[in-house]
SEMARKOL-159274 format. One line per 10 residues: number of its first residue (from 1); their letters; for each residue x negated, y, z of C-alpha. Coordinates in nm, 2 decimals, always signed. Example, Ala and Ser with C-alpha at 12.3 -4.5 7.8 and 13.67 -1.06 7.14 Angstrom:
! residues 2
1) as) -1.23,-0.45,+0.78 ~ -1.37,-0.11,+0.71
***
This chain:
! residues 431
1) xxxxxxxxxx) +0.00,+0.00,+0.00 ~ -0.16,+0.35,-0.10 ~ -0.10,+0.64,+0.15 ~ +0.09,+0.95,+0.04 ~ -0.11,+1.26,-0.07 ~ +0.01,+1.52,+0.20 ~ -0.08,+1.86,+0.23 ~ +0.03,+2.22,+0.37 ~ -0.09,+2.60,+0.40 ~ -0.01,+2.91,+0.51
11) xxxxxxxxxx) -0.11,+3.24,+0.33 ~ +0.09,+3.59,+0.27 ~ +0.10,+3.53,-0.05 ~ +0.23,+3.21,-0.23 ~ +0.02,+3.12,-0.48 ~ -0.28,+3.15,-0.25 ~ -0.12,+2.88,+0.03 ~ +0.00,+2.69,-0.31 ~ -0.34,+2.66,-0.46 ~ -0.47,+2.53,-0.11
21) xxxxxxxxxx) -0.18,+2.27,-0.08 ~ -0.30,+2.19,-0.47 ~ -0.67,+2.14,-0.35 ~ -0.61,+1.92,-0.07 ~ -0.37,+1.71,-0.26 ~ -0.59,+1.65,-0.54 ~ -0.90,+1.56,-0.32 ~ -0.71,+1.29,-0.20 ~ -0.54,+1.19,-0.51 ~ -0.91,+1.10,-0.58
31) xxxxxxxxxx) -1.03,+0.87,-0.29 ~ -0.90,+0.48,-0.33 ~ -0.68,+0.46,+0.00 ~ -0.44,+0.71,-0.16 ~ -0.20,+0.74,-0.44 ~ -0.34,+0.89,-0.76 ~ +0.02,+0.87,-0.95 ~ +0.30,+0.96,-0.74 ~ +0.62,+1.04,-0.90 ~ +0.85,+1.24,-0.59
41) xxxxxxxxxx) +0.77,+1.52,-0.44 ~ +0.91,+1.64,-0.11 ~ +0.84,+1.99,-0.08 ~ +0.94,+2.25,+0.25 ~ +0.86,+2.63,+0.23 ~ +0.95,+2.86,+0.56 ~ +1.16,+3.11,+0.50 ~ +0.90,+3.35,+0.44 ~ +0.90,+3.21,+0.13 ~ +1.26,+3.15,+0.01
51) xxxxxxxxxx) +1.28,+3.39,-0.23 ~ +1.01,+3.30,-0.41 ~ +1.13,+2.93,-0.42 ~ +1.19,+2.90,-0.78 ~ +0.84,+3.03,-0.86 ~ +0.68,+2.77,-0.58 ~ +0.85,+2.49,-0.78 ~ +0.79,+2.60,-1.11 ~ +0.40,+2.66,-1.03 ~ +0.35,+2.27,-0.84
61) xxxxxxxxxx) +0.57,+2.12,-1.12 ~ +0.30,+2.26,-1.36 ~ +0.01,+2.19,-1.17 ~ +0.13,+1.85,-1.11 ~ +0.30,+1.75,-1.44 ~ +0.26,+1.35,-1.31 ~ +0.53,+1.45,-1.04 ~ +0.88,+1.41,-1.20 ~ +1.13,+1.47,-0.93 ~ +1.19,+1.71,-0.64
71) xxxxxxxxxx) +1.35,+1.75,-0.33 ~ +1.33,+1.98,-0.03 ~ +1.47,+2.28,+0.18 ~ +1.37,+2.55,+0.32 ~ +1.28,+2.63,+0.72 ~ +1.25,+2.88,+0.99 ~ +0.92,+2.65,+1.03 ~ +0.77,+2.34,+0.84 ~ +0.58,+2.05,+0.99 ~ +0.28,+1.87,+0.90
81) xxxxxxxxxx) +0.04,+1.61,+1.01 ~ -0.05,+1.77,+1.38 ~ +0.03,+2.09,+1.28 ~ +0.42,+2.33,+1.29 ~ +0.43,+2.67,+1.12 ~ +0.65,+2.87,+1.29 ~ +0.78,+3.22,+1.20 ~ +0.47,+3.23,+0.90 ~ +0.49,+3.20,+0.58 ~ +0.38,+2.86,+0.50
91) xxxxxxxxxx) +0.46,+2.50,+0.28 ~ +0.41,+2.18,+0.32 ~ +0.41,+1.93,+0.12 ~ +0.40,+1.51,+0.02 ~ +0.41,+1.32,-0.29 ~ +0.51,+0.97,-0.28 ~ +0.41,+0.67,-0.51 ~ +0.76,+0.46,-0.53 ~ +0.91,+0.28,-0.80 ~ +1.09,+0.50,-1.03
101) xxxxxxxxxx) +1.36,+0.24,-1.02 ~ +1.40,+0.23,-0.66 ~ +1.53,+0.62,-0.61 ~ +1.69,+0.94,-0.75 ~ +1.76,+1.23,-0.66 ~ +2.09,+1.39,-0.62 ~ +2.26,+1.76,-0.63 ~ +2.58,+1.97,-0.74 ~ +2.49,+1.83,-1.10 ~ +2.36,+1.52,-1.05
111) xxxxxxxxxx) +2.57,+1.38,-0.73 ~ +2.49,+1.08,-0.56 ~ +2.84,+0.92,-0.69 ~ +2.76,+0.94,-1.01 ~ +2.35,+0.78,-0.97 ~ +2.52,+0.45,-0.84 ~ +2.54,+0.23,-1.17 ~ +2.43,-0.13,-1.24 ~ +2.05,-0.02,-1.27 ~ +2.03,+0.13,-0.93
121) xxxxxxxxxx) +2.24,+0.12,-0.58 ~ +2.18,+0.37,-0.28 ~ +2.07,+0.18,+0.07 ~ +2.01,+0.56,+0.25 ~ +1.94,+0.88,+0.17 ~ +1.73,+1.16,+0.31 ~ +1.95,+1.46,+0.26 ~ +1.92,+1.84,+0.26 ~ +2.20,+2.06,+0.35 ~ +2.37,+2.37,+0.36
131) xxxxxxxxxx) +2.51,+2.43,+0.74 ~ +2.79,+2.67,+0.60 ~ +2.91,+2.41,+0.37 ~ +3.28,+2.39,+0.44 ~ +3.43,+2.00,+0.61 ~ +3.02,+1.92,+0.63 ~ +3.07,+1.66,+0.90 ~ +3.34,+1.47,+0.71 ~ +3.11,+1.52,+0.38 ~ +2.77,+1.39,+0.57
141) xxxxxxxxxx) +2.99,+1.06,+0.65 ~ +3.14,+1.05,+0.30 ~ +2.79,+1.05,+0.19 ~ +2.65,+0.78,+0.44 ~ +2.98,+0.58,+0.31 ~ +2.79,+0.58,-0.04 ~ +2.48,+0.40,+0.07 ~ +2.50,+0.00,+0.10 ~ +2.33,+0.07,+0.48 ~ +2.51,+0.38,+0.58
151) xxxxxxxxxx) +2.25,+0.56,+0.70 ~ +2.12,+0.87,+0.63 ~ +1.82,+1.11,+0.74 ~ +1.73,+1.45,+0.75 ~ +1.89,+1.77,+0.85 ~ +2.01,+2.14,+0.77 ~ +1.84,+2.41,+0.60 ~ +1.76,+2.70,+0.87 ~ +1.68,+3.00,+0.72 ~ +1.67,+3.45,+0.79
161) xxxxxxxxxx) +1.72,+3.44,+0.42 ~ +1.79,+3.27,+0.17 ~ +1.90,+2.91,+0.22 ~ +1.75,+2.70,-0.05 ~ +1.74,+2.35,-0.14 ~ +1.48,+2.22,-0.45 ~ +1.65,+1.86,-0.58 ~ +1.48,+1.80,-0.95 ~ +1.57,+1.42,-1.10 ~ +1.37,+1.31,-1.37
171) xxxxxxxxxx) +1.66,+1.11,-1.51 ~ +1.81,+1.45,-1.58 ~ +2.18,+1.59,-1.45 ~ +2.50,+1.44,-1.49 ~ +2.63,+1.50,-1.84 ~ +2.87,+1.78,-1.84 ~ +2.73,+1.95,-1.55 ~ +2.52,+2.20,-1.69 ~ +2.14,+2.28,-1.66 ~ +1.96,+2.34,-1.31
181) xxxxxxxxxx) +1.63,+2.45,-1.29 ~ +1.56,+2.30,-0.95 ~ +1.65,+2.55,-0.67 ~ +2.01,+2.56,-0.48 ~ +2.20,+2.72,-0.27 ~ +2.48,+2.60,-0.10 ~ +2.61,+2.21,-0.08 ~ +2.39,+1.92,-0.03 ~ +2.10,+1.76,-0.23 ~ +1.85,+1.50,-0.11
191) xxxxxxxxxx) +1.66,+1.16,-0.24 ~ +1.85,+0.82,-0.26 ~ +1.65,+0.53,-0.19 ~ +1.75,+0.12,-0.32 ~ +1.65,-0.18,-0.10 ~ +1.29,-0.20,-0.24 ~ +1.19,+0.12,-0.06 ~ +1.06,+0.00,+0.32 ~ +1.22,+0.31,+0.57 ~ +1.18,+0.29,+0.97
201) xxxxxxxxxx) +1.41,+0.58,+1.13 ~ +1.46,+0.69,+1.50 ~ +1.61,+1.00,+1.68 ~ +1.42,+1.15,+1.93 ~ +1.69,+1.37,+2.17 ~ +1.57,+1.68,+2.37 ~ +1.83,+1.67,+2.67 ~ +1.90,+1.53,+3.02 ~ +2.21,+1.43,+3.13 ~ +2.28,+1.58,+3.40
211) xxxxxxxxxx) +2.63,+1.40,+3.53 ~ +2.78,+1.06,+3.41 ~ +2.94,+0.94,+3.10 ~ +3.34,+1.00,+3.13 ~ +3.60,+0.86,+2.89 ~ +3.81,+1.21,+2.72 ~ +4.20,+1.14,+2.81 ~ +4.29,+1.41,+2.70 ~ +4.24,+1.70,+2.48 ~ +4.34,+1.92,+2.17
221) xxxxxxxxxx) +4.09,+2.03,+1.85 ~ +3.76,+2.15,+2.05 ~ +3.95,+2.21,+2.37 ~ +3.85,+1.91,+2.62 ~ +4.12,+1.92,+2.89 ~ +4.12,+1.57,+3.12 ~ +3.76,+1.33,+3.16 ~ +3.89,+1.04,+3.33 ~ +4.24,+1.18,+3.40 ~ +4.09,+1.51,+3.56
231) xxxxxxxxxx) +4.10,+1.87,+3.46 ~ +3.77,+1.87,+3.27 ~ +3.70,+2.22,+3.40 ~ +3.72,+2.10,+3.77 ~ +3.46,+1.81,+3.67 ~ +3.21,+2.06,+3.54 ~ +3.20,+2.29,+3.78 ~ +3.18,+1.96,+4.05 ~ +2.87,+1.83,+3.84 ~ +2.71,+2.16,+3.83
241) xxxxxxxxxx) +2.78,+2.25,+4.19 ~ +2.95,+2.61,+4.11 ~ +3.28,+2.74,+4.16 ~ +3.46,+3.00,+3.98 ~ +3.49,+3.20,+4.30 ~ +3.15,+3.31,+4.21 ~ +3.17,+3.40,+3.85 ~ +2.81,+3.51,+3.78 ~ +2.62,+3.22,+3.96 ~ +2.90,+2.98,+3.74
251) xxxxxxxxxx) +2.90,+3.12,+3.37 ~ +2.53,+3.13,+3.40 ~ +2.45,+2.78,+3.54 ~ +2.73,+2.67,+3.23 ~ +2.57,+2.88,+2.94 ~ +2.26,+2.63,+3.04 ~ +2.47,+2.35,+3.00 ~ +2.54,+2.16,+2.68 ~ +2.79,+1.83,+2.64 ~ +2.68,+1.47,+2.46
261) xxxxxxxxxx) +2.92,+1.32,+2.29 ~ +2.93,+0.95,+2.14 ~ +3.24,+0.78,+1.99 ~ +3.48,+0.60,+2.16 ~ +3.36,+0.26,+1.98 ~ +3.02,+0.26,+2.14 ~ +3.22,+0.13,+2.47 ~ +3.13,+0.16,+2.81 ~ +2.89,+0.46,+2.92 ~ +2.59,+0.27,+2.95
271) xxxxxxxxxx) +2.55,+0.28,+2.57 ~ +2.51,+0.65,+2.53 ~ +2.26,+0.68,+2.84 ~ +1.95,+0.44,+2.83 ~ +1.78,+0.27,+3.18 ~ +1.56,+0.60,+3.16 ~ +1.83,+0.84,+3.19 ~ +1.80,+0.98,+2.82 ~ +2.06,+0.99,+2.61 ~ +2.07,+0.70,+2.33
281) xxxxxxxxxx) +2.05,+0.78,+1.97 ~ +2.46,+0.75,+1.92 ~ +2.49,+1.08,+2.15 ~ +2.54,+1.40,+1.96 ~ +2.44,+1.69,+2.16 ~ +2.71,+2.04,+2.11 ~ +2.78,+2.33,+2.29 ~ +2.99,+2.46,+2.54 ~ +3.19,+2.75,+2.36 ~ +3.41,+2.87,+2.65
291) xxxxxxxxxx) +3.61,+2.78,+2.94 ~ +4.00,+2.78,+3.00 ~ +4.09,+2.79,+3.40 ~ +4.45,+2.87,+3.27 ~ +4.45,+2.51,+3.13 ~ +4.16,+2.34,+3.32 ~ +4.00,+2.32,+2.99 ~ +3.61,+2.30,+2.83 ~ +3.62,+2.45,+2.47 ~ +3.28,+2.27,+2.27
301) xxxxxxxxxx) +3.16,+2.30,+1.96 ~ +3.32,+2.00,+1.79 ~ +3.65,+1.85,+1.72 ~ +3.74,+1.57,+1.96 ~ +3.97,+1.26,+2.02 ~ +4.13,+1.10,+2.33 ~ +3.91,+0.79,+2.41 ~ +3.50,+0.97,+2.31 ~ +3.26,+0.94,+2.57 ~ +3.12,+1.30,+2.75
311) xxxxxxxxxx) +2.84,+1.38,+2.99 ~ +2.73,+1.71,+3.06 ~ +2.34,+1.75,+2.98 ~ +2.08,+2.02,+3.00 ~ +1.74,+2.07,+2.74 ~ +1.42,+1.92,+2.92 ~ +1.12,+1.96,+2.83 ~ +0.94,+1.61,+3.00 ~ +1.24,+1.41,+2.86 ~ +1.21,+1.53,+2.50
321) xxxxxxxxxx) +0.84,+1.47,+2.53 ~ +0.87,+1.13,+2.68 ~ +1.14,+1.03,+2.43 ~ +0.96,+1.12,+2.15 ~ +0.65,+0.91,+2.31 ~ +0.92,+0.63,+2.27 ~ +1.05,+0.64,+1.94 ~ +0.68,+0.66,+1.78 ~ +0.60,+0.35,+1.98 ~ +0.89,+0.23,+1.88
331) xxxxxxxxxx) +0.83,+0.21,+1.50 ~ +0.45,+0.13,+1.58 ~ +0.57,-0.22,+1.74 ~ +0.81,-0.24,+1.46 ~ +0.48,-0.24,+1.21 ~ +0.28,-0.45,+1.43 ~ +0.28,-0.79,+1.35 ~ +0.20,-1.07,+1.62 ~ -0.07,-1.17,+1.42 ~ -0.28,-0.94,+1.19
341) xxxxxxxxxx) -0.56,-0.91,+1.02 ~ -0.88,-0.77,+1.11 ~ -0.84,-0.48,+0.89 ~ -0.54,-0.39,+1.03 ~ -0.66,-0.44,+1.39 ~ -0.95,-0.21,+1.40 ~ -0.78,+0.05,+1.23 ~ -0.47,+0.03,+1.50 ~ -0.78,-0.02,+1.80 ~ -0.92,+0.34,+1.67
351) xxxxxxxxxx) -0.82,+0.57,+1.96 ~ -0.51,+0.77,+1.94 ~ -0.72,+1.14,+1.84 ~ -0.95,+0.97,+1.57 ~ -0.74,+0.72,+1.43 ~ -0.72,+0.82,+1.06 ~ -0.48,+0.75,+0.80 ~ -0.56,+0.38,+0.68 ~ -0.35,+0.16,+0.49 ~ -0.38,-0.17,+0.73
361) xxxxxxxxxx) -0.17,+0.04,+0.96 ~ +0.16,+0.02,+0.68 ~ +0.26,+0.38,+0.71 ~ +0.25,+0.52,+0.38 ~ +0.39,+0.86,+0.48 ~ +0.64,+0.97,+0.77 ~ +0.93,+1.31,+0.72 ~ +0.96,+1.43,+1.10 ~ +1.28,+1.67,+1.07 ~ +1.34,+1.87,+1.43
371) xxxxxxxxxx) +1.60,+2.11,+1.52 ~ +1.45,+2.48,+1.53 ~ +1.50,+2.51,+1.89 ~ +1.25,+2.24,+1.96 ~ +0.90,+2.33,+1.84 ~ +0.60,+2.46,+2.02 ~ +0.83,+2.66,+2.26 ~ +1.01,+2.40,+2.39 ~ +0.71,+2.11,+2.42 ~ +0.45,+2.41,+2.58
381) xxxxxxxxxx) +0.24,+2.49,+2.36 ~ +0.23,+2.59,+1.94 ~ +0.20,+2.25,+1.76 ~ +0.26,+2.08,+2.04 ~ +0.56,+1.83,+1.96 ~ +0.35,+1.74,+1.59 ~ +0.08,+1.66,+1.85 ~ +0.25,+1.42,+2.03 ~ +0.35,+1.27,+1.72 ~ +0.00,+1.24,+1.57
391) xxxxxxxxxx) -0.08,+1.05,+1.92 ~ +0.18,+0.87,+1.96 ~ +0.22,+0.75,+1.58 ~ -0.14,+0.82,+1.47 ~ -0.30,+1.00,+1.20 ~ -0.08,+0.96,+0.94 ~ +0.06,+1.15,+0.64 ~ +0.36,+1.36,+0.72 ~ +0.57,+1.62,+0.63 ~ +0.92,+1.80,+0.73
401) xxxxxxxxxx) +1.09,+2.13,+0.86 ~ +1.27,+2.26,+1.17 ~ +1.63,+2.24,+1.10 ~ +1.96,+2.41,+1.22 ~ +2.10,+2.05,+1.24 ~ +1.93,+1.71,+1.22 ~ +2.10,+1.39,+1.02 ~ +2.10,+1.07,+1.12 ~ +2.29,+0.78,+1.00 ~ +2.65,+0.95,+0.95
411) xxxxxxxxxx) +2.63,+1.23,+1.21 ~ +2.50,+1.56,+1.25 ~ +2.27,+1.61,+1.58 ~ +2.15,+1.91,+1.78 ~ +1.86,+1.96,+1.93 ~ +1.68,+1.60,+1.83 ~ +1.42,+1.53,+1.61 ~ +1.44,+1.27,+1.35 ~ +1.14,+1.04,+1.25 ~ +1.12,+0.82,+0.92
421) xxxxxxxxxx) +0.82,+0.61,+0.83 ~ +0.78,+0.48,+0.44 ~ +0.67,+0.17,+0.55 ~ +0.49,-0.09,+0.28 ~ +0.79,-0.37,+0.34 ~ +1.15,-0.33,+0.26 ~ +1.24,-0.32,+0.64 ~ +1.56,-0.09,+0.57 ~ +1.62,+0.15,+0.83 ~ +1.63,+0.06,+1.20
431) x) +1.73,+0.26,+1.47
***
């Protein structure tokens, strides 16, 4: 298995950081261990950049006439092997070396729908999407409904400007929908993958819980009004140890506070929180949006339905770092084989801060998508939640963006981060 070329830069100007992504790319392009022909490029500007995106892609698609297809978004920061950029302008950027037959890409005139024929069927996706997009929750799992596995990855654009989305297919656009030159705005776009491609995927979430999972018996849209047949206001306030008698201490301990939410068919509450005390990956993490004493109610930010499973949470630093520990070591065991060869064995025995990309280790390339409320800030220090990664994982080619939503399987996160590994076996994604 040959690694991905992977590369990123930040500059003022674009065609400066572009011709250092171009150098770095084609040094490696040039050493054995790494692909000298890769066909898809997944390309992530900040949005310092965004309204140069059509010139970015027009300038790499030149420069690299071998890469046919495109896909990628735009961030308030990118992320790269060890490395974030965060409010600079900066891109990052990996070209993978997969069968042309075993993915597409897909946009407003090439959609997903119509890429499904006898030559190729979608197993997941990684997709890239517009967070104003109208009914994008029900879309997301319309999408995942596509794909033979049902799962999807990746997250929403996030963006001061310009919300962007590259998706270029070398099979061409859907007859009838017009040309596209490579840059959108607005809807969805991403990569489909078939069988043949190896994925590993895991969420990573940033919260603690901070009271028990209840069952929601009753409610109405956003408005949660009973959690195990009691007002859901009075259980807040008795999990947070407030009370409305003092308003200021109250609203300020629950503007801190956030709500997990899994569906009722994950069961009892020990599903949603692990023997750790983190949330599992079937939570989804929203807000609180306001309070109604009138009706003893909790207004969040998602529509919910008698029977869904609720605990109250909090952002914590040590958990998200410790969970994101887990996940890495996670998909490491999953590549790990009982018995391996001795190539593969000294190059997994390197120590965590030298151990270089190699292709014994069967990580090819990774795409780390993390909500843009994590980051530096939130781990302690700039780069620091790429660092863990590169520890955790090891030195391995990767590239992604902080997003204003994460994607994972069929539902839209908050808060998480979201790790996939191209893997050199057709493991399809776990999780």
């Amino acid at each position: 298995m040959k690694l991905f070329p992977s590369a990123h830069a930040t500059h003022p100007q674009w065609r400066m950081a572009a011709a250092l992504v171009l150098a770095q790319l084609r040094a490696q392009m040039a050493l054995p261990s790494y692909a000298a022909a890769p066909s898809l490029g997944l390309l992530y500007i900040t949005d310092h950049y965004a309204a140069q995106a059509q010139e970015i892609l027009d300038f790499l698609s030149a420069e690299l006439p071998e890469v046919t297809d495109w896909s990628g978004t735009v961030g308030v920061g990118v992320a790269a092997n060890n490395v974030e950029y965060f409010d600079e302008p900066a891109l990052s950027l990996m070209l993978c070396a997969l069968p042309a037959e075993q993915y597409r890409v897909f946009s407003g005139v090439a959609p997903l729908g119509g890429l499904n024929t006898g030559a190729f069927e979608a197993h997941t996706a990684l997709i890239h999407a517009d967070g104003h997009t109208p009914d994008l929750t029900d879309l997301i799992a319309e999408l995942a409904g596509r794909t033979h596995s049902g799962y999807l990855f990746g997250g929403l654009a996030s963006s001061r400007s310009h919300t962007v989305q590259f998706a270029v297919g070398g099979n061409g656009n859907i007859k009838g929908q017009g040309a596209a030159r490579g840059v959108f705005e607005g809807g969805m776009s991403g990569v489909a993958f078939g069988a043949g491609v190896g994925l590993l995927s895991r969420v990573t979430q940033g919260c603690q819980p901070v009271s028990g999972t209840r069952s929601i018996t009753a409610c109405e849209r956003n408005l949660v009004l009973e959690l195990d047949g009691r007002p859901a206001l009075d259980v807040l306030l008795a999990d947070l140890g407030v009370s409305l008698d003092q308003p200021r201490a109250a609203l300020a301990k629950v503007r801190a506070t956030l709500v997990g939410l899994s569906d009722a068919a994950r069961g009892i509450a020990g599903d949603s929180i692990n023997k750790a005390g983190q949330f599992g990956p079937d939570v989804r993490v929203r807000h609180i949006v306001g309070l109604d004493p009138a009706r003893q109610g909790v207004a969040i930010a998602e529509t919910v339905e008698p029977g869904m499973r609720l605990a109250f949470c909090q952002r914590n630093a040590a958990t998200a770092r410790s969970d994101l520990v887990r996940v890495c070591a996670e998909i490491r065991e999953e590549l790990e084989p009982e018995e391996m060869a001795l190539e593969t064995a000294n190059a997994l025995a390197l120590p965590e801060a030298q151990a270089s990309a190699h292709p014994a280790r069967r990580i090819a390339g990774a795409v780390y998508v993390s909500c843009s409320g994590r980051g530096g800030p939130h781990f302690g220090a700039p780069s620091a939640e790429l660092q863990i990664v590169r520890r955790a994982l090891g030195d391995v080619p990767l590239v992604g963006f902080f997003a204003g939503g994460e994607i994972a399987r069929h539902h839209l996160y908050g808060y998480t981060g979201v790790l996939t590994v191209f893997t050199d076996a057709a493991a399809g994604p776990a999780h």
